[in-house]
Backbone as JSON Lines, residues from 0, in Angstrom:
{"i":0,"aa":"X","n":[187.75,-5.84,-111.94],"ca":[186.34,-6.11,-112.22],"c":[185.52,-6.17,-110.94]}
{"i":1,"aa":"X","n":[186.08,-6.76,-109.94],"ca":[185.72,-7.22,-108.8],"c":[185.26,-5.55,-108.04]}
{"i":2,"aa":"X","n":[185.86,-4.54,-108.12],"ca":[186.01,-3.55,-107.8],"c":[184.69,-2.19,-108.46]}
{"i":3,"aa":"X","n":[184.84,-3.1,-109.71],"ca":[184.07,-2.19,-110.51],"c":[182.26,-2.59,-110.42]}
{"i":4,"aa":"X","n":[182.11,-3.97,-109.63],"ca":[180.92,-4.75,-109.36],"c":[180.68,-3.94,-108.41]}
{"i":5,"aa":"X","n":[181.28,-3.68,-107.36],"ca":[181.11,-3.42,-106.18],"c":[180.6,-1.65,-106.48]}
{"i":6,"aa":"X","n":[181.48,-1.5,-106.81],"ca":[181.27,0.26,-107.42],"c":[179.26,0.61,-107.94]}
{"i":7,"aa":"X","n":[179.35,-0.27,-108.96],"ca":[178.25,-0.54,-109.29],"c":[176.51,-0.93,-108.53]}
{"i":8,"aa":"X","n":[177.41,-1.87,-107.82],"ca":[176.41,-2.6,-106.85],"c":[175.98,-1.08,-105.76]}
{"i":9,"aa":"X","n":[177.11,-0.28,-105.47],"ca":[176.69,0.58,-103.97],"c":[175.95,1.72,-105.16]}
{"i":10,"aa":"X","n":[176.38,2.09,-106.36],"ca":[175.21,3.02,-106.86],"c":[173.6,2.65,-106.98]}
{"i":11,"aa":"X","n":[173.5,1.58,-107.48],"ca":[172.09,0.79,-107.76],"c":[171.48,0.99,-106.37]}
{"i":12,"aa":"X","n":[172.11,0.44,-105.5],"ca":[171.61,0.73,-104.01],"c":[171.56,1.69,-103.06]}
{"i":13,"aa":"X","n":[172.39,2.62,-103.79],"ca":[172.13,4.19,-102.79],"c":[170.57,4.56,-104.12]}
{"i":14,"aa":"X","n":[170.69,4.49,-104.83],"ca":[169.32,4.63,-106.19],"c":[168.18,4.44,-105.19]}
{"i":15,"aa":"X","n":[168.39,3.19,-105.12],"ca":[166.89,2.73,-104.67],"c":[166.7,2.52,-103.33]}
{"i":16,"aa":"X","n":[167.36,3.46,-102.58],"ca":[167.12,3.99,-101.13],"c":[166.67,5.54,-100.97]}
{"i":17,"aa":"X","n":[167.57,5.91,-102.44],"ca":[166.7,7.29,-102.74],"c":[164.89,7.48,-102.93]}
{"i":18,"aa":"X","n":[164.67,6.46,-104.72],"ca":[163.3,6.12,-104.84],"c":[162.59,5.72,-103.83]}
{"i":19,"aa":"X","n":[163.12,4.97,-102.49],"ca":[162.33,4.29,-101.83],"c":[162.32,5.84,-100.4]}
{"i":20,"aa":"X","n":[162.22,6.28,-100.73],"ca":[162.5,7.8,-99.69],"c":[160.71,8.85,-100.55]}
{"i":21,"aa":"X","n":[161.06,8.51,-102.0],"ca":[160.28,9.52,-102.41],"c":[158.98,8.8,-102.39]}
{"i":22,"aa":"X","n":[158.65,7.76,-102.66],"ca":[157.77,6.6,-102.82],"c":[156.36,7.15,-101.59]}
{"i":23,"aa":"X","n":[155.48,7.23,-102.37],"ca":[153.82,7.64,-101.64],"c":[153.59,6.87,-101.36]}
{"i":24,"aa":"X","n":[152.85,6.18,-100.35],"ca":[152.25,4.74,-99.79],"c":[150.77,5.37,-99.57]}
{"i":25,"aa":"X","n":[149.96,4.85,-100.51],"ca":[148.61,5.06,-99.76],"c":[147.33,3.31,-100.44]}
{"i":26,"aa":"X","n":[146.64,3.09,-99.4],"ca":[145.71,1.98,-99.49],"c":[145.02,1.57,-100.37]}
{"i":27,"aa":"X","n":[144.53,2.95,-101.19],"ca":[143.82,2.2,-102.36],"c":[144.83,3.0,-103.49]}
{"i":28,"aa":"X","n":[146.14,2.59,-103.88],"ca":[146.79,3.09,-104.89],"c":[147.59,1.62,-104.89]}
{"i":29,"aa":"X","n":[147.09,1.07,-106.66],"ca":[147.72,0.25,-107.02],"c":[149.39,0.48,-106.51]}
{"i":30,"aa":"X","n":[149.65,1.22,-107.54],"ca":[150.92,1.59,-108.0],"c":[151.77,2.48,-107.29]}
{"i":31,"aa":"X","n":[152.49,2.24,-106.46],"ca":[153.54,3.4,-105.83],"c":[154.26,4.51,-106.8]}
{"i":32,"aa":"X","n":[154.16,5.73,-106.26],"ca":[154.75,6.57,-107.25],"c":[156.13,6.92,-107.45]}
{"i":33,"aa":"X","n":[157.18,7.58,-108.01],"ca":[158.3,7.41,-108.19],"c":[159.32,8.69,-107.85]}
{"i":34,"aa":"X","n":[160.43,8.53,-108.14],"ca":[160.59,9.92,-108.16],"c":[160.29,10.44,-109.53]}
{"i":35,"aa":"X","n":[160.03,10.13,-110.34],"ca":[159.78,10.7,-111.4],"c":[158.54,11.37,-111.33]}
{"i":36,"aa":"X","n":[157.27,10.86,-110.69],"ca":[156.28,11.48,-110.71],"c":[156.1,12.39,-110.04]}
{"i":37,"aa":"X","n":[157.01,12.81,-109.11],"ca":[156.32,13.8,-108.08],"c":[157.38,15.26,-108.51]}
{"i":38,"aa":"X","n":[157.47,16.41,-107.63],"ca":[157.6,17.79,-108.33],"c":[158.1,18.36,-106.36]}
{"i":39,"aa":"X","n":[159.49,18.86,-106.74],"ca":[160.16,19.22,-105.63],"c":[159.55,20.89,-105.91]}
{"i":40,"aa":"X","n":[158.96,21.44,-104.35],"ca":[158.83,22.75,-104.82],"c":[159.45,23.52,-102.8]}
{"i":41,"aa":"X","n":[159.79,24.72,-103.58],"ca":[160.35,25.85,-102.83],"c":[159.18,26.18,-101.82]}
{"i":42,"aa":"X","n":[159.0,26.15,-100.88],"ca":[157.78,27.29,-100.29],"c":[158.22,28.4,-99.92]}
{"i":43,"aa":"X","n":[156.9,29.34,-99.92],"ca":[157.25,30.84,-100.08],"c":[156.65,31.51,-99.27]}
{"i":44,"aa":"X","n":[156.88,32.71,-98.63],"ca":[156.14,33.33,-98.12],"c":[154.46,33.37,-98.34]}
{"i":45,"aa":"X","n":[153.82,32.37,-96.92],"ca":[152.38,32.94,-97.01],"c":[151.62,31.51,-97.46]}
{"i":46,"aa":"X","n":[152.47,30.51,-97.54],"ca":[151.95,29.33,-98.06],"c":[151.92,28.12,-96.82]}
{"i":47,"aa":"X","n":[150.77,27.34,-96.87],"ca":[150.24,26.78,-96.09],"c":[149.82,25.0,-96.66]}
{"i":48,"aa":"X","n":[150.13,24.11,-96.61],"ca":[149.92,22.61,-97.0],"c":[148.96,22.55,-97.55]}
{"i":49,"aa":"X","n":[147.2,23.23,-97.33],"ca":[145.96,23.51,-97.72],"c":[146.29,24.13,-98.88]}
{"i":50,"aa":"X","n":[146.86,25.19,-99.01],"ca":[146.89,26.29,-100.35],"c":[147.74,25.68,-101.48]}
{"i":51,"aa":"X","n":[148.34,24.88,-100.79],"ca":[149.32,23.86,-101.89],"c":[148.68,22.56,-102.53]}
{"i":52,"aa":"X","n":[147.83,21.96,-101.38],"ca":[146.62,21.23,-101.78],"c":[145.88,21.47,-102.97]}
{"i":53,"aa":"X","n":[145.26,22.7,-103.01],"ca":[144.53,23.1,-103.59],"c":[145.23,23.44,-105.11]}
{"i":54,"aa":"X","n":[146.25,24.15,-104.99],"ca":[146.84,24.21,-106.48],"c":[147.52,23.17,-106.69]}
{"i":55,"aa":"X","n":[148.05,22.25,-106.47],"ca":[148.36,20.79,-106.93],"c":[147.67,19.85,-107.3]}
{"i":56,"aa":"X","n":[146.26,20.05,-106.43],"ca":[145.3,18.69,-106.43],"c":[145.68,17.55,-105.83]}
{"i":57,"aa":"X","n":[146.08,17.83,-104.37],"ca":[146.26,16.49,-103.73],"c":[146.4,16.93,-102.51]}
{"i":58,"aa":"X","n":[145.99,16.06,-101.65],"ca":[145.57,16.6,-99.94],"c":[146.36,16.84,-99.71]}
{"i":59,"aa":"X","n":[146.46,17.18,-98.03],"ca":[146.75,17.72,-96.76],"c":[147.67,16.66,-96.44]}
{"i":60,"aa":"X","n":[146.66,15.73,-95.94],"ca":[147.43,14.44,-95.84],"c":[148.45,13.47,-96.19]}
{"i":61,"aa":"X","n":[148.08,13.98,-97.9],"ca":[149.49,13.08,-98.74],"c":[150.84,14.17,-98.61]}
{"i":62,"aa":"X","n":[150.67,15.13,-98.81],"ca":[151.59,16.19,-98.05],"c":[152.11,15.64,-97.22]}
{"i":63,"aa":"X","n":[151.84,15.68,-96.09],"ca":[152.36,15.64,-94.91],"c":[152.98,14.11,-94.71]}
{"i":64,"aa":"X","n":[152.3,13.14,-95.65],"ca":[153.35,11.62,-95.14],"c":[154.08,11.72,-96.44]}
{"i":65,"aa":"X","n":[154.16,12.48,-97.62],"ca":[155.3,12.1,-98.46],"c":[156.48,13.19,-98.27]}
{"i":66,"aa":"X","n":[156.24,13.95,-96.68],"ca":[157.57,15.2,-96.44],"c":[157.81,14.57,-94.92]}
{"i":67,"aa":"X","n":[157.07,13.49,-94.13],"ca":[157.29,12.55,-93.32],"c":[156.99,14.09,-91.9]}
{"i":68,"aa":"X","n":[155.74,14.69,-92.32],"ca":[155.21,16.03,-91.51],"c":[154.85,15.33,-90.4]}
{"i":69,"aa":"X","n":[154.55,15.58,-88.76],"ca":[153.53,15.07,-87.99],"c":[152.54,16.47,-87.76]}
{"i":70,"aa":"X","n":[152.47,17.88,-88.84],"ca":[152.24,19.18,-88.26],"c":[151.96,19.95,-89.68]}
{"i":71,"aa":"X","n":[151.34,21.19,-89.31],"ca":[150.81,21.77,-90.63],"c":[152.2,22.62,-91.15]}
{"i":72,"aa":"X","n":[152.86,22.54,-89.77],"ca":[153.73,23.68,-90.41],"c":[154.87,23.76,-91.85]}
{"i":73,"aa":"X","n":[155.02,24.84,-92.18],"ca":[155.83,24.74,-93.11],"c":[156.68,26.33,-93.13]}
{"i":74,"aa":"X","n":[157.7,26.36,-93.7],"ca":[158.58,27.8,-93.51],"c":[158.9,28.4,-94.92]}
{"i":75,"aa":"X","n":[159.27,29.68,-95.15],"ca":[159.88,30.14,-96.49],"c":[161.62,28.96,-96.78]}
{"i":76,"aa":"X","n":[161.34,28.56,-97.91],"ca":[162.89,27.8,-98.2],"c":[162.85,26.51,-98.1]}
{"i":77,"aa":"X","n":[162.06,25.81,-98.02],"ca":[161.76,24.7,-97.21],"c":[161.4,23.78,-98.58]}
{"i":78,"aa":"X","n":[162.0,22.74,-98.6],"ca":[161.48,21.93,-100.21],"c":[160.68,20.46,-99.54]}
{"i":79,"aa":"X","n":[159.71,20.91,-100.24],"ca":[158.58,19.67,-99.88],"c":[158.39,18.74,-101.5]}
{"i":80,"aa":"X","n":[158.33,18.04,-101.28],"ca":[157.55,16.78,-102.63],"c":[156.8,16.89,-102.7]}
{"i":81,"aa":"X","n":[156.06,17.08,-103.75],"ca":[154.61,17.44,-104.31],"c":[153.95,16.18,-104.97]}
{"i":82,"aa":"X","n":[153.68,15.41,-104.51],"ca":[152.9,13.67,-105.21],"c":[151.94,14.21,-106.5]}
{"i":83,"aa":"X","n":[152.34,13.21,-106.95],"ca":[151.23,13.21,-108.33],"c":[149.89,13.48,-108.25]}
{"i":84,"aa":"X","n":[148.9,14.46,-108.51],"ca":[147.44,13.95,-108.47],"c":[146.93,12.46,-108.51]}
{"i":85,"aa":"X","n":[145.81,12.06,-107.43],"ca":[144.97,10.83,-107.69],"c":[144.03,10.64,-108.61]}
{"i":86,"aa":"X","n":[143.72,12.03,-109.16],"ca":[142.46,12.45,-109.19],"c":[142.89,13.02,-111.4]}
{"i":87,"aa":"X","n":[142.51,12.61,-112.2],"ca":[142.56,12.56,-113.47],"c":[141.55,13.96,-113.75]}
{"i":88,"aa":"X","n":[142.16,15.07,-115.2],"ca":[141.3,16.41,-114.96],"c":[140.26,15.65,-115.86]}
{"i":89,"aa":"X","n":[139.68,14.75,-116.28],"ca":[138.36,14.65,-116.68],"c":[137.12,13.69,-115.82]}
{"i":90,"aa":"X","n":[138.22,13.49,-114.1],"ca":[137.43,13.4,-112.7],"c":[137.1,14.31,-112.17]}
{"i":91,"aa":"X","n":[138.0,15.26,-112.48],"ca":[138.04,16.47,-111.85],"c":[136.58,17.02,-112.42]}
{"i":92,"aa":"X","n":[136.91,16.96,-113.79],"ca":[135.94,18.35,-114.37],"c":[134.14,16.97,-113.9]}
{"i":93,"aa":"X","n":[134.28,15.78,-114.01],"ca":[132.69,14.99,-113.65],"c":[132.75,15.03,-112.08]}
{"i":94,"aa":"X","n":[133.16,15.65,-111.26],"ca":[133.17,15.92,-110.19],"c":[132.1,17.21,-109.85]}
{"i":95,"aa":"X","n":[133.02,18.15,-110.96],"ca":[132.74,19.75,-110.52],"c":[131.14,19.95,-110.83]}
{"i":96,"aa":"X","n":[130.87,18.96,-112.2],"ca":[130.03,19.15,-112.97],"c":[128.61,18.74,-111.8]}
{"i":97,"aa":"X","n":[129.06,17.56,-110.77],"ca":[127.63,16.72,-109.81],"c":[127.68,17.95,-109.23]}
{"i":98,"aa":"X","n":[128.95,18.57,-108.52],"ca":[128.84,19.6,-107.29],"c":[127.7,21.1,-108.0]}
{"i":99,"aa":"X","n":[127.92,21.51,-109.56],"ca":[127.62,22.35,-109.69],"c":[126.01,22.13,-109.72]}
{"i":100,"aa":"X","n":[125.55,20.94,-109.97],"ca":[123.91,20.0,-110.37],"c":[123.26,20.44,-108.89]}
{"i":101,"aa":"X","n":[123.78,19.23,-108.06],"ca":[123.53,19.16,-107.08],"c":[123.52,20.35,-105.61]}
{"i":102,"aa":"X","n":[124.31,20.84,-105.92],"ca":[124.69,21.94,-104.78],"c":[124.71,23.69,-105.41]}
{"i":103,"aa":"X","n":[123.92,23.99,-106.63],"ca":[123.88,24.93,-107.23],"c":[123.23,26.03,-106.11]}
{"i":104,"aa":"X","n":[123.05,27.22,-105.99],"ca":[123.05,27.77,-104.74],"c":[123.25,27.63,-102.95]}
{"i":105,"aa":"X","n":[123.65,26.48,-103.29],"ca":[123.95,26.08,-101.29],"c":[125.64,27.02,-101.38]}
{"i":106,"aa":"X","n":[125.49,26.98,-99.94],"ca":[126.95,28.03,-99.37],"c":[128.54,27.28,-99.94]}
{"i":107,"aa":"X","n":[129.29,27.7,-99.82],"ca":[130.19,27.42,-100.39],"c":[130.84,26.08,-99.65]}
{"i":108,"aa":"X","n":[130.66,25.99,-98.6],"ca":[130.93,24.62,-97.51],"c":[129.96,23.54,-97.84]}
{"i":109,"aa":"X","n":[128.79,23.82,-98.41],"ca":[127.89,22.68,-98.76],"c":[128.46,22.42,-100.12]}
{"i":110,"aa":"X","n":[129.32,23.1,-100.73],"ca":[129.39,22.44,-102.29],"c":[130.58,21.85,-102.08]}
{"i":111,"aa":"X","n":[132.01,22.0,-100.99],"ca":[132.81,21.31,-100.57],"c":[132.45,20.2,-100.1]}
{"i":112,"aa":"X","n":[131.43,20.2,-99.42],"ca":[130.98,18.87,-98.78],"c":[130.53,17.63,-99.68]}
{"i":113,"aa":"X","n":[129.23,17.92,-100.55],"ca":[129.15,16.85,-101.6],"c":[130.08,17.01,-102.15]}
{"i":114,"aa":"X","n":[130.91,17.26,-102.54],"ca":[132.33,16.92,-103.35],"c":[133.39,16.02,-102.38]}
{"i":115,"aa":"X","n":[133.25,16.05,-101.48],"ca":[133.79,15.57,-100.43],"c":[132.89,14.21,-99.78]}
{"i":116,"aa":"X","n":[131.48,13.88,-99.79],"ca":[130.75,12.57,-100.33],"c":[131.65,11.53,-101.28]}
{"i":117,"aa":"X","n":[131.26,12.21,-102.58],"ca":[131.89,11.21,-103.23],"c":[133.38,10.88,-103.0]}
{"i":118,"aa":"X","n":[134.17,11.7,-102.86],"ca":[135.87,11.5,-102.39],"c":[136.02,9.91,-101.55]}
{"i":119,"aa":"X","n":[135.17,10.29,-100.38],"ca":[134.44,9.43,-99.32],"c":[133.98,8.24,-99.66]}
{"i":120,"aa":"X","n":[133.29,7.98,-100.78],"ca":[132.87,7.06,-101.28],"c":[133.85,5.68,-101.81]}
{"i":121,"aa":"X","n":[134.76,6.82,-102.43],"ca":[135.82,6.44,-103.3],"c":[136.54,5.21,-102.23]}
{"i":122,"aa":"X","n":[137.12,5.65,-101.18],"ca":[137.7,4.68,-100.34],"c":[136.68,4.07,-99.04]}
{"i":123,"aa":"X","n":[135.06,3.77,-99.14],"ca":[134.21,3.04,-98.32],"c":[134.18,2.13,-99.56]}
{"i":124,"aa":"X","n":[134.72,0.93,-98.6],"ca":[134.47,-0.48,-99.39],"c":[133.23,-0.77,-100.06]}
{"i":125,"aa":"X","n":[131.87,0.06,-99.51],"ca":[130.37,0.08,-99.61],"c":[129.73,0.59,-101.22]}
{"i":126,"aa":"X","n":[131.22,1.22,-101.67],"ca":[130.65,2.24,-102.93],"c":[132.05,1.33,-103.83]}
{"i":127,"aa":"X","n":[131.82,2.34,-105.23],"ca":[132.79,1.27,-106.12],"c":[134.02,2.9,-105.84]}
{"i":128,"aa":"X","n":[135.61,2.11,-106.38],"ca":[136.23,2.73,-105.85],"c":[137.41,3.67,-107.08]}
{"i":129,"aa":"X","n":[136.25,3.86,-107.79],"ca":[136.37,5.23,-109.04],"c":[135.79,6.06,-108.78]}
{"i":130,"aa":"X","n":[135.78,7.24,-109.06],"ca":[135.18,8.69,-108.95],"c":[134.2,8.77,-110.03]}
{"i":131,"aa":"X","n":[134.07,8.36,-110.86],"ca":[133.46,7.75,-112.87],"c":[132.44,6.76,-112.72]}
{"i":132,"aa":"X","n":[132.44,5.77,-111.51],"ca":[131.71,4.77,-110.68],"c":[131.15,5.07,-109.71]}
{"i":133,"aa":"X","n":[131.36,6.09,-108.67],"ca":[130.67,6.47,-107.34],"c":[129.22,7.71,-108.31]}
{"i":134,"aa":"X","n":[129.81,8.13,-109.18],"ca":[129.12,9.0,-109.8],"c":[127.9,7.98,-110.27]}
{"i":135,"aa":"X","n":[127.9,7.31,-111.2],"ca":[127.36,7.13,-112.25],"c":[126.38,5.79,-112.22]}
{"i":136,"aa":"X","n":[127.22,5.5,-110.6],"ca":[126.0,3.83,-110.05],"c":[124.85,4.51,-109.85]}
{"i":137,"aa":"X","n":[124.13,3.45,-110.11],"ca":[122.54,3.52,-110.32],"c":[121.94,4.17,-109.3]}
{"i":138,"aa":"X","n":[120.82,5.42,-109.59],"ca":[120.06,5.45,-108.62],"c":[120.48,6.34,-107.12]}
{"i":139,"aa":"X","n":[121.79,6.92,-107.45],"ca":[122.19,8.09,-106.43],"c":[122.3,9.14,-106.41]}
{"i":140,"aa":"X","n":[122.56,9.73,-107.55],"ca":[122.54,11.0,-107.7],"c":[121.46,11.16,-108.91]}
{"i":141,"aa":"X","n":[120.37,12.38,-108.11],"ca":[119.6,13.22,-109.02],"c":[119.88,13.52,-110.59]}
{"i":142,"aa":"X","n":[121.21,13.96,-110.43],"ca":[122.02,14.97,-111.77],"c":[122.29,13.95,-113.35]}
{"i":143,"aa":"X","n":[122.77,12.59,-112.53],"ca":[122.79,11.62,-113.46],"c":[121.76,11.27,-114.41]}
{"i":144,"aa":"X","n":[120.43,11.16,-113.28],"ca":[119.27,10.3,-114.01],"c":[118.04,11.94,-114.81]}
{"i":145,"aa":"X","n":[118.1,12.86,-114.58],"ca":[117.52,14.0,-115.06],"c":[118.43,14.52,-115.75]}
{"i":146,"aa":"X","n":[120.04,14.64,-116.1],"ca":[120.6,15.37,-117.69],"c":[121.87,15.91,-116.99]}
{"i":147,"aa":"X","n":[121.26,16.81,-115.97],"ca":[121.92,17.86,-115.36],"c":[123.15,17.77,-115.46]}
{"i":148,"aa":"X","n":[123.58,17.0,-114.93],"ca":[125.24,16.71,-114.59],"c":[126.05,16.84,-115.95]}
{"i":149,"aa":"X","n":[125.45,16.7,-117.34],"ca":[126.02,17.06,-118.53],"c":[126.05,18.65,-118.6]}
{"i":150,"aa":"X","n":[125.57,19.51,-117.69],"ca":[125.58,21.33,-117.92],"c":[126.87,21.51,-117.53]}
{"i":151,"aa":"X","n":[128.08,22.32,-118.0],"ca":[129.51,22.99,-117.37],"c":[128.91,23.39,-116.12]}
{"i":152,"aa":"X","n":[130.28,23.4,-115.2],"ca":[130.18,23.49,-114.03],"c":[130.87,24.61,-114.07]}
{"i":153,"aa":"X","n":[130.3,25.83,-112.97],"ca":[130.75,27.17,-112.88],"c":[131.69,27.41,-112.46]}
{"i":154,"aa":"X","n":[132.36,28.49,-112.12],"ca":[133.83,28.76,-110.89],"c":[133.61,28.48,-109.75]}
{"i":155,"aa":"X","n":[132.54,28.5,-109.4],"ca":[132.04,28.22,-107.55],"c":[132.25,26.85,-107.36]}
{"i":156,"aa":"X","n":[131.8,25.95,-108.86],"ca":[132.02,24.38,-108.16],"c":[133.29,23.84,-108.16]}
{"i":157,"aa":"X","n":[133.96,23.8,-109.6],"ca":[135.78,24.0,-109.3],"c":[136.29,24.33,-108.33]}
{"i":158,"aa":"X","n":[136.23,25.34,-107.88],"ca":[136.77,26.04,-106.66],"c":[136.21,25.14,-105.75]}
{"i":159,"aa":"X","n":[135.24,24.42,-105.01],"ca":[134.49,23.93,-104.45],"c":[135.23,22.35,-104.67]}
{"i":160,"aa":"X","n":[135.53,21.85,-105.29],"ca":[136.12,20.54,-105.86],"c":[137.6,20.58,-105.37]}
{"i":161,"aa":"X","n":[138.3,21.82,-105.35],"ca":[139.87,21.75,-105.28],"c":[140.06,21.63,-104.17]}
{"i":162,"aa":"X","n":[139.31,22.36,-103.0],"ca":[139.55,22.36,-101.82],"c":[138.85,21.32,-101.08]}
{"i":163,"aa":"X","n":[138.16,20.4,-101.47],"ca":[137.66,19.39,-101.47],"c":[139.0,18.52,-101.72]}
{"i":164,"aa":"X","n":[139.82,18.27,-102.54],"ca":[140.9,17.19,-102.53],"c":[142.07,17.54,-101.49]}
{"i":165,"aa":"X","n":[142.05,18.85,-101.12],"ca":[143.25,19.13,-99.93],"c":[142.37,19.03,-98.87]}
{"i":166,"aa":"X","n":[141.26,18.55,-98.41],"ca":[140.74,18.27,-97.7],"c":[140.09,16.95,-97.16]}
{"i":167,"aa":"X","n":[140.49,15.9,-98.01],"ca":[140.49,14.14,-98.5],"c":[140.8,13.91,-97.38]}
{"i":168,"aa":"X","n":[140.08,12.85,-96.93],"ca":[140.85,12.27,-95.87],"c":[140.11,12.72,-94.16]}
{"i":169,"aa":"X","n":[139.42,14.02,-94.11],"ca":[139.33,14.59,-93.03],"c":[138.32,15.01,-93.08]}
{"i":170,"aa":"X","n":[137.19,15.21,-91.86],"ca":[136.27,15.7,-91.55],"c":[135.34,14.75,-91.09]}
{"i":171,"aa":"X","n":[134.32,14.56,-91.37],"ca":[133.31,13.64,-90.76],"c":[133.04,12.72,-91.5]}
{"i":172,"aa":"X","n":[133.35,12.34,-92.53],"ca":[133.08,10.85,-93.42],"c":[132.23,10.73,-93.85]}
{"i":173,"aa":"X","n":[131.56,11.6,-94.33],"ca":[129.88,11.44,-94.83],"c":[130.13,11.15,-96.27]}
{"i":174,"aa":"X","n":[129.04,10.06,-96.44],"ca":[129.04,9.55,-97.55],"c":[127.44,9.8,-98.34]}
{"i":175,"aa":"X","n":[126.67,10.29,-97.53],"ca":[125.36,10.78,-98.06],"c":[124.99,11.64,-97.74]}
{"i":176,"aa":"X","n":[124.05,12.63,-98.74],"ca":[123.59,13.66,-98.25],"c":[122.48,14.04,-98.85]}
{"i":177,"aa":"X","n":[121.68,14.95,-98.26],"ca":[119.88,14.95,-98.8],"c":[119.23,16.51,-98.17]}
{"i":178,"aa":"X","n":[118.54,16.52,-98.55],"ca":[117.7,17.82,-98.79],"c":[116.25,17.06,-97.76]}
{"i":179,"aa":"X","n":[116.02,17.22,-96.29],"ca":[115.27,16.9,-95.2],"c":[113.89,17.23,-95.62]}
{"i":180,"aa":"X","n":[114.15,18.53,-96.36],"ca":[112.2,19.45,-96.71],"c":[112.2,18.48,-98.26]}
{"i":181,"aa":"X","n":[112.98,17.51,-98.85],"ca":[112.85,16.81,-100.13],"c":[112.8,15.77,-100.3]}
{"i":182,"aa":"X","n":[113.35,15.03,-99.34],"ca":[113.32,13.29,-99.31],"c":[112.5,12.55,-98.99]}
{"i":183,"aa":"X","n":[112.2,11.4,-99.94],"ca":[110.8,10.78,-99.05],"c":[111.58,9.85,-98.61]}
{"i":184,"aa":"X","n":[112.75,9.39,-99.06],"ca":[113.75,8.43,-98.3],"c":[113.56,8.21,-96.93]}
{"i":185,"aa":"X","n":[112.84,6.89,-96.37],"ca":[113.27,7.1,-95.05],"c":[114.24,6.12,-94.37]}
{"i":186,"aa":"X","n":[114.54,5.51,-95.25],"ca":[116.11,4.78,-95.34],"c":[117.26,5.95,-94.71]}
{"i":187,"aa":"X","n":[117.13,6.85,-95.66],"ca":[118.55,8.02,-95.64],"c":[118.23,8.87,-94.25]}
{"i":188,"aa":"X","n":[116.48,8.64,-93.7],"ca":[116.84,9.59,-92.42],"c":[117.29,8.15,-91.42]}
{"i":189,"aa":"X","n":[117.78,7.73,-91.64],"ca":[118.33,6.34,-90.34],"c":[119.71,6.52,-90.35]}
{"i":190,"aa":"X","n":[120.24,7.13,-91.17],"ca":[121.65,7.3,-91.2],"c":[121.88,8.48,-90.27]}
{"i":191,"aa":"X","n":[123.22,8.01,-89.29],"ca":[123.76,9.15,-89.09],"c":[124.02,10.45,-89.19]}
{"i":192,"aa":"X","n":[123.55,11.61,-88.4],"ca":[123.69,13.09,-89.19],"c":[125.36,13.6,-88.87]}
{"i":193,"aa":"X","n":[125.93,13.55,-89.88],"ca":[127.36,14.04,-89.09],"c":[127.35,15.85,-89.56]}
{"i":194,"aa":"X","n":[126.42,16.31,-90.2],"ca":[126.52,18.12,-90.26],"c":[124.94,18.58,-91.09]}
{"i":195,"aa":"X","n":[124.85,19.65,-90.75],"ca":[123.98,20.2,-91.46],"c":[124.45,21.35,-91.99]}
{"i":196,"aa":"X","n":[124.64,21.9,-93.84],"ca":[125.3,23.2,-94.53],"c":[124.34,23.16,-95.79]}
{"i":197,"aa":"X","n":[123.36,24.58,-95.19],"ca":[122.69,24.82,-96.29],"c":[121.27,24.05,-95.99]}
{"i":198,"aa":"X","n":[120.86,23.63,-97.31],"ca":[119.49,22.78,-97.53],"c":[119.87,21.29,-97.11]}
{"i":199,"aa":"X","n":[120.98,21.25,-97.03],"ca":[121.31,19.6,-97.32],"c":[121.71,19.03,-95.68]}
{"i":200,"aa":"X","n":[121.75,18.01,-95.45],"ca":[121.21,17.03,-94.33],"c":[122.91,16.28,-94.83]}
{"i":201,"aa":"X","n":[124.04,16.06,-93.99],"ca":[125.05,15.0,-94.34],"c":[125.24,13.63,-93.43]}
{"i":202,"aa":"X","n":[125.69,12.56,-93.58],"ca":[125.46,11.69,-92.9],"c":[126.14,10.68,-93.57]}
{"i":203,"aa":"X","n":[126.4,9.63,-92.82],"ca":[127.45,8.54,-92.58],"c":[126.6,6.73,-92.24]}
């Protein structure tokens, strides 16, 4: 019996040295993820952490600390962990829907960018820390309080949204952004300019 405890005891514990290997650690995530949640994949010729980003729905960043990366690189053969999305597809799709309102003819980097605002938002202690909540608090976005944001969002803003989540985490931190020839805000010109893409003014 004594033997068979022991037997027992070293499986349970090689287990949960495994789980604790696959396990995502990030700041604003209740819940650590498992191995169950995440998705072992092959890389292939021509594939890049960004391009995997983008068809997974989950950054650069979570990439790279749940394969323990310090580097973009990656090779053909190579098995990386693929973490669960943060991001729920009916965030996704009230995401695509502000980007398509708000950023409807600006360049394709300005519709990454406000999509990349709210992301931003999500983890500044300053904003609430839902994507369903950064949207929908009072009094910030145009799209909310005029209809808009209820119109489908096109292929440009999707597309615009995906590469926006493999891109979480990085760039200049802007959490607001405005149209300079439109704002009478002069609150929003005191803020920081961290880029200018398109009509829109970004800032921190």
């Amino acid at each position: 019996m004594k033997i068979l405890a022991g037997v027992l005891a070293g499986m349970i514990a090689g287990l949960s040295m495994l789980s604790f290997h696959f396990v995502q650690s990030k700041d604003n995530i209740a819940n650590a993820q498992t191995l169950d949640e995440v998705n072992v994949y092959t890389v292939k010729k021509d594939d890049s952490l960004f391009k995997l980003g983008i068809k997974y729905g989950v950054s650069e960043l979570d990439l790279k600390k749940m394969n323990h990366k310090f580097s973009d690189k990656i090779k053909p053969g190579e098995k990386l962990i693929i973490p669960k999305p943060l991001i729920t597809k009916a965030e996704k799709d009230l995401l695509a829907r502000l980007v398509h309102a708000e950023a409807k003819g600006e360049p394709h980097a300005g519709k990454v960018a406000v999509a990349l605002v709210v992301l931003n938002r999500v983890t500044d202690e300053r904003f609430p820390d839902k994507i369903k909540d950064v949207i929908y608090e009072k009094r910030q976005f145009q799209p909310v309080d005029n209809g808009s944001i209820n119109k489908p969002a096109d292929p440009k803003a999707k597309k615009a949204v995906n590469e926006a989540l493999a891109l979480e985490g990085q760039g200049h931190d802007s959490v607001f952004f405005f149209n300079p020839d439109k704002t009478s805000s002069k609150w929003l010109r005191t803020k920081t300019v961290t880029t200018e893409i398109g009509n829109h003014r970004f800032a921190k």
